[in-house]
N, CA, C, O and CB atoms as a CASP TS submission, in Angstrom:
PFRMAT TS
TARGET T0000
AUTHOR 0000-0000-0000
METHOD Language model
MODEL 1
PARENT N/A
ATOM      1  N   UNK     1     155.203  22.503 106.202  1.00  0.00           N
ATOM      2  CA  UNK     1     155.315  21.831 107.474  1.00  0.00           C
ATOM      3  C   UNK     1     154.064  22.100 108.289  1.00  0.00           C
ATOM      4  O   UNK     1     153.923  23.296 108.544  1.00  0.00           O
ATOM      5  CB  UNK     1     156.573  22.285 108.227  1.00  0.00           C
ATOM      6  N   UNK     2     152.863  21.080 108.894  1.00  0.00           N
ATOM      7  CA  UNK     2     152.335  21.151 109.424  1.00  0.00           C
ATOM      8  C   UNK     2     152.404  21.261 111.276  1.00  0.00           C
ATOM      9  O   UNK     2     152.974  20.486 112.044  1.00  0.00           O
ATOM     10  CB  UNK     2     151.955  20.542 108.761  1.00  0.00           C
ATOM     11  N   UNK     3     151.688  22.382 111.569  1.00  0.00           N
ATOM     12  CA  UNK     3     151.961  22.223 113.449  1.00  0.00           C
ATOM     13  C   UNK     3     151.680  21.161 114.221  1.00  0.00           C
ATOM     14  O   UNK     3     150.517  20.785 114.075  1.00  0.00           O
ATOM     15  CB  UNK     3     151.176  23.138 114.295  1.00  0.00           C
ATOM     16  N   UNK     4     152.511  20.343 115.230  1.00  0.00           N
ATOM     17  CA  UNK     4     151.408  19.655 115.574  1.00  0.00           C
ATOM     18  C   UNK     4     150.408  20.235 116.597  1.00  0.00           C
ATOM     19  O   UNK     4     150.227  21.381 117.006  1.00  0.00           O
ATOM     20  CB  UNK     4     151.848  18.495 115.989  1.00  0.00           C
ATOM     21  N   UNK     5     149.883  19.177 116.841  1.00  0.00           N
ATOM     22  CA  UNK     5     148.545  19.451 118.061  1.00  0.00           C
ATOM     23  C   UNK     5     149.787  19.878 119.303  1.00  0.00           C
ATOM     24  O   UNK     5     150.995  19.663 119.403  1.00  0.00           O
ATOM     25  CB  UNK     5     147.218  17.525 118.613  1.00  0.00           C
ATOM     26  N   UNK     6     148.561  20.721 120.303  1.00  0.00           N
ATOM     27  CA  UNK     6     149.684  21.604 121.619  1.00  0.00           C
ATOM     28  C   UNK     6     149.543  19.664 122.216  1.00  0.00           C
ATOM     29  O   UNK     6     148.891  18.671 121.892  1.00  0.00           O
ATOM     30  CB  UNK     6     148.604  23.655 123.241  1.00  0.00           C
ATOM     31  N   UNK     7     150.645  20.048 123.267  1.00  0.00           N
ATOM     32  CA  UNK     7     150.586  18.700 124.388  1.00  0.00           C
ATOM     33  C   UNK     7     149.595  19.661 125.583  1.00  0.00           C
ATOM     34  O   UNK     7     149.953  20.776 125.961  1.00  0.00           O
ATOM     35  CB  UNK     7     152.654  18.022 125.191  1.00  0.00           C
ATOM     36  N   UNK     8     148.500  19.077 125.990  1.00  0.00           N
ATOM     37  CA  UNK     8     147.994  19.289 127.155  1.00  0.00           C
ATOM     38  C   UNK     8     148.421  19.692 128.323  1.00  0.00           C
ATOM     39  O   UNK     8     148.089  18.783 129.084  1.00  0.00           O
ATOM     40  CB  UNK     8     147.604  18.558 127.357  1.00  0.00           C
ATOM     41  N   UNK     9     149.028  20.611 129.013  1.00  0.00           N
ATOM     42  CA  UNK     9     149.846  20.570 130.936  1.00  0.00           C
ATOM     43  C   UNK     9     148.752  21.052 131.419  1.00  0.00           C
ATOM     44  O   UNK     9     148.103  22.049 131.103  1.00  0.00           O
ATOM     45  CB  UNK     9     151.453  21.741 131.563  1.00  0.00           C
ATOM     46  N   UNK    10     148.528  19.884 132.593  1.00  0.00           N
ATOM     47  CA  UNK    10     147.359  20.551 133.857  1.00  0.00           C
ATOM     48  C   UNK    10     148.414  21.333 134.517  1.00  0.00           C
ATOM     49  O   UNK    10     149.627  21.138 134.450  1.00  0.00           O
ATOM     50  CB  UNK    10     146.446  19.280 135.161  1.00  0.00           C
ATOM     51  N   UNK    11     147.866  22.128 135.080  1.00  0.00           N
ATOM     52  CA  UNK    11     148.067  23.018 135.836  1.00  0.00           C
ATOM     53  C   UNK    11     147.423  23.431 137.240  1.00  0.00           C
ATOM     54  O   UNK    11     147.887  24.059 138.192  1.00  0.00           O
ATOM     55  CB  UNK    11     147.983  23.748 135.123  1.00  0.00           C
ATOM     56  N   UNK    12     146.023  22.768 136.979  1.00  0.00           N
ATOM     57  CA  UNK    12     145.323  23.144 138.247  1.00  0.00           C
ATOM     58  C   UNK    12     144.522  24.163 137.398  1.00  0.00           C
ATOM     59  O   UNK    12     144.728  24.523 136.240  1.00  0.00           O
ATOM     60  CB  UNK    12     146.296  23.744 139.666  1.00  0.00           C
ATOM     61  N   UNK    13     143.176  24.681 138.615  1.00  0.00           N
ATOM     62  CA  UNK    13     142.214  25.688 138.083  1.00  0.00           C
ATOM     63  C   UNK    13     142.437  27.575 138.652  1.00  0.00           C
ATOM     64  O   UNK    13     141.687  28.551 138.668  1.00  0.00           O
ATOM     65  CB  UNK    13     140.628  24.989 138.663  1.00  0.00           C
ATOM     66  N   UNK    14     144.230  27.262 139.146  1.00  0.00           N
ATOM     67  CA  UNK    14     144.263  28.636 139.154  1.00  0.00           C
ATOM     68  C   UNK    14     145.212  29.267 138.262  1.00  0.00           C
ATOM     69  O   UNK    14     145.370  30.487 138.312  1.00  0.00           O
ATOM     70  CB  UNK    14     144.486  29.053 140.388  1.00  0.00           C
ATOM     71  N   UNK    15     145.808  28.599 137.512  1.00  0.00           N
ATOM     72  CA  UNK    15     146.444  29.193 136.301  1.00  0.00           C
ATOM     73  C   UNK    15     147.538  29.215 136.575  1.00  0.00           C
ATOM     74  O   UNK    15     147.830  28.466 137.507  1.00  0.00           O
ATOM     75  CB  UNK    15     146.103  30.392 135.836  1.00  0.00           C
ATOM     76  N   UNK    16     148.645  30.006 135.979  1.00  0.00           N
ATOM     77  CA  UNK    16     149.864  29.901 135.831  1.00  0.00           C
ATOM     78  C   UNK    16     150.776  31.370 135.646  1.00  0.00           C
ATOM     79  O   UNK    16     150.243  32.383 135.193  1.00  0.00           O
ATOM     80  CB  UNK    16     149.926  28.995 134.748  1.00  0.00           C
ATOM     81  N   UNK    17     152.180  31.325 136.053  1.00  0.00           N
ATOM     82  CA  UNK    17     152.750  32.542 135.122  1.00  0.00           C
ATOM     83  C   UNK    17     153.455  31.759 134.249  1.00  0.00           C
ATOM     84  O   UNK    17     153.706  30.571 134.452  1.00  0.00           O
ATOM     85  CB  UNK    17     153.737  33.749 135.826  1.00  0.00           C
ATOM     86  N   UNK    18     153.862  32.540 133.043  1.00  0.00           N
ATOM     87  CA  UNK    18     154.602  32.150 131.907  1.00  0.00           C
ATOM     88  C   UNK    18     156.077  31.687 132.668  1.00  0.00           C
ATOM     89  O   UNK    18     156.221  30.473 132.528  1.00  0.00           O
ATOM     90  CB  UNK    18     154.704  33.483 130.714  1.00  0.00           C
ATOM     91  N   UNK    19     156.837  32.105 133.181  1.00  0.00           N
ATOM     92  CA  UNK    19     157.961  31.901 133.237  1.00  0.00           C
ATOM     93  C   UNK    19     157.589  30.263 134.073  1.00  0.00           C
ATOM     94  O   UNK    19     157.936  29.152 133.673  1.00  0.00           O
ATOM     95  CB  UNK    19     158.846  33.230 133.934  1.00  0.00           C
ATOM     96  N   UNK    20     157.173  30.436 134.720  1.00  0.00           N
ATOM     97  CA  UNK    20     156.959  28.770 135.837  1.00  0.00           C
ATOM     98  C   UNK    20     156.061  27.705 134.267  1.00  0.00           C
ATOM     99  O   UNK    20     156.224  26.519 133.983  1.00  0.00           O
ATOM    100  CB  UNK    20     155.106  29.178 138.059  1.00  0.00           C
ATOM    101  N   UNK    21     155.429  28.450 133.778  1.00  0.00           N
ATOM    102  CA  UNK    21     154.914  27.227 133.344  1.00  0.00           C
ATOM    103  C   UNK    21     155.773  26.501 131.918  1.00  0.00           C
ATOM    104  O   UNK    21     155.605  25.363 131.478  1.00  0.00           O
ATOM    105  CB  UNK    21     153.325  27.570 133.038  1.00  0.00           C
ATOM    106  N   UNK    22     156.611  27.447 131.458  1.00  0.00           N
ATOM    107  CA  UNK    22     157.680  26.741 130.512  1.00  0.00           C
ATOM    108  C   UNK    22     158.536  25.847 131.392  1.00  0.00           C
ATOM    109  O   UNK    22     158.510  24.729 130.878  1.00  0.00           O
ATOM    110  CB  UNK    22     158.679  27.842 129.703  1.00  0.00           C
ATOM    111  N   UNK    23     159.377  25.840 132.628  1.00  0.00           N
ATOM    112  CA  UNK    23     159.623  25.026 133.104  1.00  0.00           C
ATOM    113  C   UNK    23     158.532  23.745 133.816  1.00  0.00           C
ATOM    114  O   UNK    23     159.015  22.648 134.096  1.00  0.00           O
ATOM    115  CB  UNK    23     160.336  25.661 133.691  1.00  0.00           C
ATOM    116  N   UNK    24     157.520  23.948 133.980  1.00  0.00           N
ATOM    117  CA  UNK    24     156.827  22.973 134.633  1.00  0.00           C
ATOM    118  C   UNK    24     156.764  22.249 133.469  1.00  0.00           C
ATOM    119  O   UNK    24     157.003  21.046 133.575  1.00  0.00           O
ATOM    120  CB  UNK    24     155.531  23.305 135.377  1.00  0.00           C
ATOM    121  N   UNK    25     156.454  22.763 132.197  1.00  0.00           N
ATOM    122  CA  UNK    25     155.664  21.870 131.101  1.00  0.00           C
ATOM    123  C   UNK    25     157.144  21.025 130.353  1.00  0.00           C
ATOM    124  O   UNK    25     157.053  20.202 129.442  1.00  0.00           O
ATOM    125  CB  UNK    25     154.567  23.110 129.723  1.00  0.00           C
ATOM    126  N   UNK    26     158.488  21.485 131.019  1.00  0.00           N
ATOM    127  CA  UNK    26     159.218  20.769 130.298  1.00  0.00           C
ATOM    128  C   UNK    26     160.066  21.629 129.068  1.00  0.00           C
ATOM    129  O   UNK    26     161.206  21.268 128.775  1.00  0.00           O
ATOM    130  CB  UNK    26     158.301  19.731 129.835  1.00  0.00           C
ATOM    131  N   UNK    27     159.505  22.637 128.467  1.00  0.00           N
ATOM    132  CA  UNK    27     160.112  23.120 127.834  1.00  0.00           C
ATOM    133  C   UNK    27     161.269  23.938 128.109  1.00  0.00           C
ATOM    134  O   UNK    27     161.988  24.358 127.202  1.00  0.00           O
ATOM    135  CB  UNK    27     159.451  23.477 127.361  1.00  0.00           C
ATOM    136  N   UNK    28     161.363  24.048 128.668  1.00  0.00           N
ATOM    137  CA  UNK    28     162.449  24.713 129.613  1.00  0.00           C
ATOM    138  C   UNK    28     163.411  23.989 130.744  1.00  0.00           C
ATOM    139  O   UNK    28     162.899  23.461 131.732  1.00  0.00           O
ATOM    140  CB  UNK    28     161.709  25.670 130.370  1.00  0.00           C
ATOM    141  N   UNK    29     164.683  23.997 130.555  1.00  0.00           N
ATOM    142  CA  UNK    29     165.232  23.420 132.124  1.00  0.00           C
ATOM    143  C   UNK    29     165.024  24.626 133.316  1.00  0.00           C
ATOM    144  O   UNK    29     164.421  24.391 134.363  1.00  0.00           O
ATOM    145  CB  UNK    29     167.159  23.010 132.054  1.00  0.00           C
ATOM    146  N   UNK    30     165.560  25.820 133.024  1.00  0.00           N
ATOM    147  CA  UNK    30     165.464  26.397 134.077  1.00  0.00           C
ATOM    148  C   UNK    30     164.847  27.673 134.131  1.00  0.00           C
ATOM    149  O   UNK    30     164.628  28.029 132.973  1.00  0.00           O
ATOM    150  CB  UNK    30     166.508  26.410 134.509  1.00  0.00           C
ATOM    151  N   UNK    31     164.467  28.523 134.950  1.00  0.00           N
ATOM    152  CA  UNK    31     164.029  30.044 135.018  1.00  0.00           C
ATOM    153  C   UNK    31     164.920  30.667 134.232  1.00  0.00           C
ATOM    154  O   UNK    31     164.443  31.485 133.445  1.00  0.00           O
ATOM    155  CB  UNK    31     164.020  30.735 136.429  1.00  0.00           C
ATOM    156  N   UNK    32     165.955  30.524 134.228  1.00  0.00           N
ATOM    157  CA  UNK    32     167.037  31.500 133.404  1.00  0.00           C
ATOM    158  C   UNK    32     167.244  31.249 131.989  1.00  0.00           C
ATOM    159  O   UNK    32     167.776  31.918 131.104  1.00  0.00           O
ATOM    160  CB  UNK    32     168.464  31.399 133.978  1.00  0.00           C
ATOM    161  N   UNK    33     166.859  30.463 132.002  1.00  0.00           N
ATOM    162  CA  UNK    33     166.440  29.767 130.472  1.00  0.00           C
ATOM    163  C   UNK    33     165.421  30.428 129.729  1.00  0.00           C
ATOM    164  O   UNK    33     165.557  31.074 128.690  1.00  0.00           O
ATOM    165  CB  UNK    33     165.861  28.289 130.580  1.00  0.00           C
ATOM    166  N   UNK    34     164.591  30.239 130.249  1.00  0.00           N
ATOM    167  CA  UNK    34     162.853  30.880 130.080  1.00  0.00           C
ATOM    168  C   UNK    34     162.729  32.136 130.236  1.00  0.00           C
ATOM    169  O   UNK    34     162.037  32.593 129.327  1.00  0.00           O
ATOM    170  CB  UNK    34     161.752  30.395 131.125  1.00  0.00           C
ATOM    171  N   UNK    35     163.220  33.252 131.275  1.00  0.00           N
ATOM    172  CA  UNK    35     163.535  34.332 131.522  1.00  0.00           C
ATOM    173  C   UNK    35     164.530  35.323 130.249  1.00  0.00           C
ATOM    174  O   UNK    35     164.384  36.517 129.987  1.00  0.00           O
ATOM    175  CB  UNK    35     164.119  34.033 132.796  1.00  0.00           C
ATOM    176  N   UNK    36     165.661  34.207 129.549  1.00  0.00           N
ATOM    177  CA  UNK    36     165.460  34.625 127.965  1.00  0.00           C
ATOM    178  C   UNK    36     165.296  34.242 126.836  1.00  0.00           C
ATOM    179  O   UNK    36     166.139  34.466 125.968  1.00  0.00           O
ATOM    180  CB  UNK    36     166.064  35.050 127.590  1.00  0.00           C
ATOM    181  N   UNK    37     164.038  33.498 126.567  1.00  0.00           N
ATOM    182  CA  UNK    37     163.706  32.863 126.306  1.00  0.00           C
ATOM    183  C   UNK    37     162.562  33.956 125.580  1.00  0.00           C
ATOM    184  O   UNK    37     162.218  34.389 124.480  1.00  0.00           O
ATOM    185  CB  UNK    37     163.702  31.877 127.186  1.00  0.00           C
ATOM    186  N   UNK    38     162.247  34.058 127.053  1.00  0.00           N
ATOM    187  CA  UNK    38     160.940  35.250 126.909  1.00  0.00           C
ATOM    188  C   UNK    38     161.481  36.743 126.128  1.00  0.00           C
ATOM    189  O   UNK    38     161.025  37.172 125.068  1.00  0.00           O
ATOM    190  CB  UNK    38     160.323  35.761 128.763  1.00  0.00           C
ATOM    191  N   UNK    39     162.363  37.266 126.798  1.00  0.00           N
ATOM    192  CA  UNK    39     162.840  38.530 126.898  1.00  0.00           C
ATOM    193  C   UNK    39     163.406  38.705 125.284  1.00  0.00           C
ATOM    194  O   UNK    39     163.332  39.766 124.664  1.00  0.00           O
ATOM    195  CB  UNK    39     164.004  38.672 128.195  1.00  0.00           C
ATOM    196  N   UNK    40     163.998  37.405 124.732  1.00  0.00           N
ATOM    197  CA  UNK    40     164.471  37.447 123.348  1.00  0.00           C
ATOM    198  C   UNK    40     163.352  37.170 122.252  1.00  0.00           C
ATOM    199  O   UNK    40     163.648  37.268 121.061  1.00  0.00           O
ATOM    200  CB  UNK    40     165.595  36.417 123.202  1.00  0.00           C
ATOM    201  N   UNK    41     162.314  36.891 122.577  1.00  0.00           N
ATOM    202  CA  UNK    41     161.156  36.921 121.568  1.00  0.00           C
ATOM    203  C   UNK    41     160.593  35.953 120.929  1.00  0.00           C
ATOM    204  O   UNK    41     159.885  36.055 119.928  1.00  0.00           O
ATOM    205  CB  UNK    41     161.383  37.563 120.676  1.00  0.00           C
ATOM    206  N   UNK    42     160.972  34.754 121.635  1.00  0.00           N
ATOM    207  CA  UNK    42     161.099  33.388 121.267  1.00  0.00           C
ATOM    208  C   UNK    42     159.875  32.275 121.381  1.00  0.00           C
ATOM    209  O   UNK    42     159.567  31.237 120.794  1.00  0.00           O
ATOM    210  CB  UNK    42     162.162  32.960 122.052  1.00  0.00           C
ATOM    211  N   UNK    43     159.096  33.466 123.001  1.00  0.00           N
ATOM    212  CA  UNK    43     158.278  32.752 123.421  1.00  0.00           C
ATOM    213  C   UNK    43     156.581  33.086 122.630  1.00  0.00           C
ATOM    214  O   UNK    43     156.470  34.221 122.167  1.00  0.00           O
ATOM    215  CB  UNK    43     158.483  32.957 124.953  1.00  0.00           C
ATOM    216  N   UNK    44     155.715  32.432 122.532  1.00  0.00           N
ATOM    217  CA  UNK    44     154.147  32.994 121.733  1.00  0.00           C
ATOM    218  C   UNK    44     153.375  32.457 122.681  1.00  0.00           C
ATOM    219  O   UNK    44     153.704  31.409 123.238  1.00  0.00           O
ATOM    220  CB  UNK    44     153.614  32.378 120.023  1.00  0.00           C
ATOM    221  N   UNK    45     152.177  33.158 122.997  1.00  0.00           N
ATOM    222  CA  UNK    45     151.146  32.941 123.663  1.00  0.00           C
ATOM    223  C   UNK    45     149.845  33.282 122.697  1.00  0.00           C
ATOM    224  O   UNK    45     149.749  34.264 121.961  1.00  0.00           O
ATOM    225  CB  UNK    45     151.274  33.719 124.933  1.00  0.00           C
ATOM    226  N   UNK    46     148.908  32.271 122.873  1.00  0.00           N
ATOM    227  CA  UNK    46     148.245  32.151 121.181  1.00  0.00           C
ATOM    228  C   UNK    46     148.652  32.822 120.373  1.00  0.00           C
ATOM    229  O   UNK    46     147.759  33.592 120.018  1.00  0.00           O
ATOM    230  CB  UNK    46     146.930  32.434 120.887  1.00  0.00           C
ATOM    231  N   UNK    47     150.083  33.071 119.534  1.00  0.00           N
ATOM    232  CA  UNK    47     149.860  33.114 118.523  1.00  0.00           C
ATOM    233  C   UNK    47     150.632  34.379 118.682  1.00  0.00           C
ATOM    234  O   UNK    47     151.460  34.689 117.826  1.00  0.00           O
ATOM    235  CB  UNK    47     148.566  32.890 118.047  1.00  0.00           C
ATOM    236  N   UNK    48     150.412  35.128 119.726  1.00  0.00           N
ATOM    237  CA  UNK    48     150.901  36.482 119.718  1.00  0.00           C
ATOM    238  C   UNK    48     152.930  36.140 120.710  1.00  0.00           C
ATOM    239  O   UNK    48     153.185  35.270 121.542  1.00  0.00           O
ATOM    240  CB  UNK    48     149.301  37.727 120.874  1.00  0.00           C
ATOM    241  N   UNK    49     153.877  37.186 120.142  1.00  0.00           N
ATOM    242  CA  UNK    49     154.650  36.999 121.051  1.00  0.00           C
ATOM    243  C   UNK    49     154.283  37.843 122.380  1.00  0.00           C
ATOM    244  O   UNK    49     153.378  38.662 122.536  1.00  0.00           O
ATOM    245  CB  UNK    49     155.879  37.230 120.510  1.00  0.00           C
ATOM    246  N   UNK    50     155.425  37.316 123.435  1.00  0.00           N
ATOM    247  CA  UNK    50     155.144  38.406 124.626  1.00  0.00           C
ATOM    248  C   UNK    50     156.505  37.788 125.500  1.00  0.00           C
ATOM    249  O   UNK    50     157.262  36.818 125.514  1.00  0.00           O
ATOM    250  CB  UNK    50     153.264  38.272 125.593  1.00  0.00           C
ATOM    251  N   UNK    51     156.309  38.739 126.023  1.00  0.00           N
ATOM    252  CA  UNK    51     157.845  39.386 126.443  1.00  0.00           C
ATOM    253  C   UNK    51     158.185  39.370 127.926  1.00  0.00           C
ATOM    254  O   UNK    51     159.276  39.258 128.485  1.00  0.00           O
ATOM    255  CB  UNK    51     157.972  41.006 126.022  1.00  0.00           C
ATOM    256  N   UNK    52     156.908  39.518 128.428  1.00  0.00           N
ATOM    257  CA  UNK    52     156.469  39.433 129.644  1.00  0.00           C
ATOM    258  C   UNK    52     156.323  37.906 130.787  1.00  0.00           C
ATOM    259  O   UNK    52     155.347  37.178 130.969  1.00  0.00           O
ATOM    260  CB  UNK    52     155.273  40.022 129.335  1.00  0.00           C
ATOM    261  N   UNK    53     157.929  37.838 131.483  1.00  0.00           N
ATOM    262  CA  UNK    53     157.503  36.766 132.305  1.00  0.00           C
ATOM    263  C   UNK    53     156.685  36.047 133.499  1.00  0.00           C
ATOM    264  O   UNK    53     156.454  34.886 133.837  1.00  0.00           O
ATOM    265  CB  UNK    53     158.105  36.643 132.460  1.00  0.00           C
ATOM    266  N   UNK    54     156.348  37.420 133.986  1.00  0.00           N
ATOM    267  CA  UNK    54     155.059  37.418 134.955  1.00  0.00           C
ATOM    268  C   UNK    54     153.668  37.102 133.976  1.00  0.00           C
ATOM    269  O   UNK    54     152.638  36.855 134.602  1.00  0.00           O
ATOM    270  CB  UNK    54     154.901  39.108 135.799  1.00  0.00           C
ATOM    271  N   UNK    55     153.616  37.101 132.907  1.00  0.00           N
ATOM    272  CA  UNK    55     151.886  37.066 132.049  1.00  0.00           C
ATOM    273  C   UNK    55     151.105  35.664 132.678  1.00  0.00           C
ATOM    274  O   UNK    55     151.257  34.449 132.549  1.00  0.00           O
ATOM    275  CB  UNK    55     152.039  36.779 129.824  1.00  0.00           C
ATOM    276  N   UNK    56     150.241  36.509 133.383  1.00  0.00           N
ATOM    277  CA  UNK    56     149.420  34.852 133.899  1.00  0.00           C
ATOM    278  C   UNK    56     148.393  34.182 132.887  1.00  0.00           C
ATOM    279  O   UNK    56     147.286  34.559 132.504  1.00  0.00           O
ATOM    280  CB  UNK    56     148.328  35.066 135.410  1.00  0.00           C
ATOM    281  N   UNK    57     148.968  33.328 132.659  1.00  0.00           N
ATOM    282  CA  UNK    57     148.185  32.424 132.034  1.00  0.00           C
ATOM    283  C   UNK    57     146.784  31.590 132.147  1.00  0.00           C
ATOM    284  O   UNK    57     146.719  30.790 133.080  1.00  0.00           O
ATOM    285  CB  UNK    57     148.860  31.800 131.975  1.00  0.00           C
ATOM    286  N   UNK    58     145.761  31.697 131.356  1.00  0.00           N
ATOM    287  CA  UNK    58     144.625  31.261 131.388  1.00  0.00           C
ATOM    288  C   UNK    58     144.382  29.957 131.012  1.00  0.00           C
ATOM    289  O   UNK    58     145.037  29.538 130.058  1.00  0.00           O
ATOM    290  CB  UNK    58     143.992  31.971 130.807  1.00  0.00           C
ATOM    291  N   UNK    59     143.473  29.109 131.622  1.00  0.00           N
ATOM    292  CA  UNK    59     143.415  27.702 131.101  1.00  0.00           C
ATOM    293  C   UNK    59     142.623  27.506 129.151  1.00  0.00           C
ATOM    294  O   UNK    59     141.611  28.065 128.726  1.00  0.00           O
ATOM    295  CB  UNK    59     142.270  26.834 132.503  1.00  0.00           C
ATOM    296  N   UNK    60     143.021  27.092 128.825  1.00  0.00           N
ATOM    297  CA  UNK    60     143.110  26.878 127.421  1.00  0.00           C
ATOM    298  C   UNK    60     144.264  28.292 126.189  1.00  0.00           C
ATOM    299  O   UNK    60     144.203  28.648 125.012  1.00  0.00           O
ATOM    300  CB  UNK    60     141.225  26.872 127.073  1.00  0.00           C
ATOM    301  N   UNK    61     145.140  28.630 127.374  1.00  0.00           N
ATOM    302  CA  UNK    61     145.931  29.393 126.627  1.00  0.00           C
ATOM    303  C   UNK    61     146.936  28.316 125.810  1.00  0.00           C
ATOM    304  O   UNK    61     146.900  27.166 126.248  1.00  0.00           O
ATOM    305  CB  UNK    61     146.669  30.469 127.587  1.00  0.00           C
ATOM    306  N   UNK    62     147.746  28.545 124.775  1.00  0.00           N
ATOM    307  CA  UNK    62     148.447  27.299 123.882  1.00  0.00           C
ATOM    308  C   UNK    62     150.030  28.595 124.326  1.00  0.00           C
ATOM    309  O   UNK    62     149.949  29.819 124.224  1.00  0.00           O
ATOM    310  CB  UNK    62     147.637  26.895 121.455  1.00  0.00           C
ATOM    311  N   UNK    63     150.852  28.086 124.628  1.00  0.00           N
ATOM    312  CA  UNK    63     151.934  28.672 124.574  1.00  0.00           C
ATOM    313  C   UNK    63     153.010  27.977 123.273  1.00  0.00           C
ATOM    314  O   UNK    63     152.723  26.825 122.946  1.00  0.00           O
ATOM    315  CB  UNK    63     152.434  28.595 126.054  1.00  0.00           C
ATOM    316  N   UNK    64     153.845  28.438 122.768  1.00  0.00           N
ATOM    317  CA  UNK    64     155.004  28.161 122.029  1.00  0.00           C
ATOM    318  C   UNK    64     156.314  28.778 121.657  1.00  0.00           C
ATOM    319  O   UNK    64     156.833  29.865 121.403  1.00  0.00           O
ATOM    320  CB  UNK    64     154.628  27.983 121.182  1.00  0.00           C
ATOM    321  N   UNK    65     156.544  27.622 121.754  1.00  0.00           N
ATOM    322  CA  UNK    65     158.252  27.796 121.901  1.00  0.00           C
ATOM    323  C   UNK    65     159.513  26.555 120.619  1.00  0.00           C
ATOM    324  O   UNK    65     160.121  25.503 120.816  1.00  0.00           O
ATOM    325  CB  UNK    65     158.564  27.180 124.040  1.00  0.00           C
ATOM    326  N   UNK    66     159.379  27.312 119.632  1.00  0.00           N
ATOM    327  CA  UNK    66     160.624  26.487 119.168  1.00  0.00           C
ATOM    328  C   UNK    66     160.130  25.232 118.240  1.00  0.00           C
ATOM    329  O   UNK    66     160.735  24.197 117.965  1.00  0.00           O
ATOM    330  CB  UNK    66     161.492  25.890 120.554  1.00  0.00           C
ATOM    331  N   UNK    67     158.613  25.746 117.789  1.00  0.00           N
ATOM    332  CA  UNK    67     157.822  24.415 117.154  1.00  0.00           C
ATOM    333  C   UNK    67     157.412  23.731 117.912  1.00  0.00           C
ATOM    334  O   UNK    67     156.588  22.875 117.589  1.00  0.00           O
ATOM    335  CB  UNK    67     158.437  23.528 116.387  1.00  0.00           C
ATOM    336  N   UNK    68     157.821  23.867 119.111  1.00  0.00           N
ATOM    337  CA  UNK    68     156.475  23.207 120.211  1.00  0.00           C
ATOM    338  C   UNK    68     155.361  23.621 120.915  1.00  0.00           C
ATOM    339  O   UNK    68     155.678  24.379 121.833  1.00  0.00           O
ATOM    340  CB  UNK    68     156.850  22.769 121.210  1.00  0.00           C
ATOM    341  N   UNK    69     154.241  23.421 120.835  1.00  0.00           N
ATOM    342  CA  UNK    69     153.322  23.976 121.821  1.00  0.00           C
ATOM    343  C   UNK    69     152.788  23.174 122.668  1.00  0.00           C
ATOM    344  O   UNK    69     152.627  21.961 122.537  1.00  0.00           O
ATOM    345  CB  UNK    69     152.355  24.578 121.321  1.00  0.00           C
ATOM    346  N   UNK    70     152.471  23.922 123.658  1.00  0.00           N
ATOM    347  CA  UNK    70     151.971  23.887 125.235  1.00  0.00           C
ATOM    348  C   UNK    70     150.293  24.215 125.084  1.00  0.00           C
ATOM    349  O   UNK    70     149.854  25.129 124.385  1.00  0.00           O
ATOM    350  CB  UNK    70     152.892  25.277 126.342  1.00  0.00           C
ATOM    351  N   UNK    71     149.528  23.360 125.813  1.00  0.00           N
ATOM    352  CA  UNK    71     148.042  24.190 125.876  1.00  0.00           C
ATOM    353  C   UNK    71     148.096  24.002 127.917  1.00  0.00           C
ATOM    354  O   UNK    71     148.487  23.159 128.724  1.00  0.00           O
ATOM    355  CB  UNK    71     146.174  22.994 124.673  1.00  0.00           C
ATOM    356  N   UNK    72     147.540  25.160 127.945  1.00  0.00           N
ATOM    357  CA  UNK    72     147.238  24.964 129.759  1.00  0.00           C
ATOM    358  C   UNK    72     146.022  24.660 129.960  1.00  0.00           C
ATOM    359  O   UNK    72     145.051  25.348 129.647  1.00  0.00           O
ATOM    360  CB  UNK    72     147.425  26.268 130.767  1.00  0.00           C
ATOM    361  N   UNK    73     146.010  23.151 130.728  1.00  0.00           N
ATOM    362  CA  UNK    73     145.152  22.964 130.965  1.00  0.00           C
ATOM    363  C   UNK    73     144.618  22.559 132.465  1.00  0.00           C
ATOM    364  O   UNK    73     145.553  22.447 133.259  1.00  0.00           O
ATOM    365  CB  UNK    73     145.060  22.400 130.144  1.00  0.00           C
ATOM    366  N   UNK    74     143.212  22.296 133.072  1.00  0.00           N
ATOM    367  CA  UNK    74     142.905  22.542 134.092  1.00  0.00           C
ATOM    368  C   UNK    74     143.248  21.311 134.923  1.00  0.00           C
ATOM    369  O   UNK    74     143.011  21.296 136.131  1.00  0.00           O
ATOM    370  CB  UNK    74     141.694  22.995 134.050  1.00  0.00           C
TER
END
């Protein structure tokens, strides 16, 4: 099974936290969703997991979740 390409989310040029930006980008309905989402190990930030829902996110970070990825973009 090949990955696809991330979907692009602007964000703006000051970045993001993980927990807001799974709901902004759609992958998520709600904070409480995403909050374990994160906490259960589900969530990857390039590649690596993390656990952490405050992790601020950098523009060209790729997040994933569930065979989908996210790239943040500016």
């Amino acid at each position: 099974m090949t990955a696809s390409a991330p979907l692009d989310v602007p964000v703006g040029s000051d970045g993001i936290r993980l927990g807001s930006f799974l709901k902004f980008a759609g992958a998520l309905d709600s904070g409480g969703d995403a909050k374990e989402a994160i906490i259960d190990g589900y969530v990857k930030v390039n590649g690596e997991v993390e656990r952490r829902r405050g992790r601020q996110l950098r523009i060209g970070d790729v997040v994933s979740l569930e065979g989908r990825s996210f790239r943040v973009q500016a």
